[in-house]
C-alpha positions, -999 to 999 in steps of 0.1 A, spaced: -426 495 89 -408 496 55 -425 519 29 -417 528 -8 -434 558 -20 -441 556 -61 -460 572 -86 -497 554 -98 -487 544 -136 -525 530 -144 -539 557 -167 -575 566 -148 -553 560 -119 -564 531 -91 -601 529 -101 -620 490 -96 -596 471 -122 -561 480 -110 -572 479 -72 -587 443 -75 -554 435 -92 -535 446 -61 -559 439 -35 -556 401 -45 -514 401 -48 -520 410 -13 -541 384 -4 -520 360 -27 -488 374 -4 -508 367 27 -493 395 50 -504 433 57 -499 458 29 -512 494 35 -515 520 5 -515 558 13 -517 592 -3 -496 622 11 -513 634 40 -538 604 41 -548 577 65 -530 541 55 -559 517 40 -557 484 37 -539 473 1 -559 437 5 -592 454 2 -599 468 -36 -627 492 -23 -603 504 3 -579 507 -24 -602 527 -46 -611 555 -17 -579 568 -13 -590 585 -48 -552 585 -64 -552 592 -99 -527 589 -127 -495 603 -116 -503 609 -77 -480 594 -52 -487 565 -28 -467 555 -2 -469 513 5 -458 502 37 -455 462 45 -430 441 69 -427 420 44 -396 428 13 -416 409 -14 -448 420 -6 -435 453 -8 -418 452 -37 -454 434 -56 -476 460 -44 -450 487 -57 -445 472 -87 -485 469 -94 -490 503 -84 -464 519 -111 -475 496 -138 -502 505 -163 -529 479 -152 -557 490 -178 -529 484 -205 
C-alpha cells in the first residue's frame, strides 16, 4: 500500500479537533486510510478516537498509508497543517 510519512503540524499535536477533521476527510473520501507512528500498529484514519490513541504530538512523525492517491494526499495534507489555527 502507498504511504507518505510527514510531520503532525497541529500545535497540541492530533488531539479531538484535528482527528475529527481527518477522520471525516476519510469518510468524505470513502476508501481506507490508516495513520501510524514509528514503531506503531496502523489505526484506522476514519475513526477520530482511533486517531487520537496513537498519542502523536506536535512534531512527531506519522506514516499514512491508502490505495487511494487522493486520499493519500488529503489525509497528508491535514496531518501537516495546523488544524487548531
Amino acid at each position: 500500500m502507498p504511504a507518505r510519512t510527514v510531520t503532525v503540524g497541529s500545535a497540541i499535536g492530533l488531539h479531538a479537533r484535528p482527528a475529527a477533521i481527518i477522520a471525516e476527510a476519510v469518510v468524505n473520501a470513502g476508501v481506507p486510510v490508516t495513520l501510524a507512528v514509528a514503531g506503531g500498529e496502523p489505526v484506522d484514519a476514519g475513526s477520530a478516537l482511533m486517531i487520537m490513541t496513537l498519542g502523536a504530538g506536535n512534531g512527531a512523525e506519522v506514516t499514512v498509508e491508502s490505495d487511494d492517491a487522493a486520499a493519500l494526499d488529503t489525509v497528508a495534507g491535514l496531518v501537516e497543517q495546523d488544524l487548531d489555527a
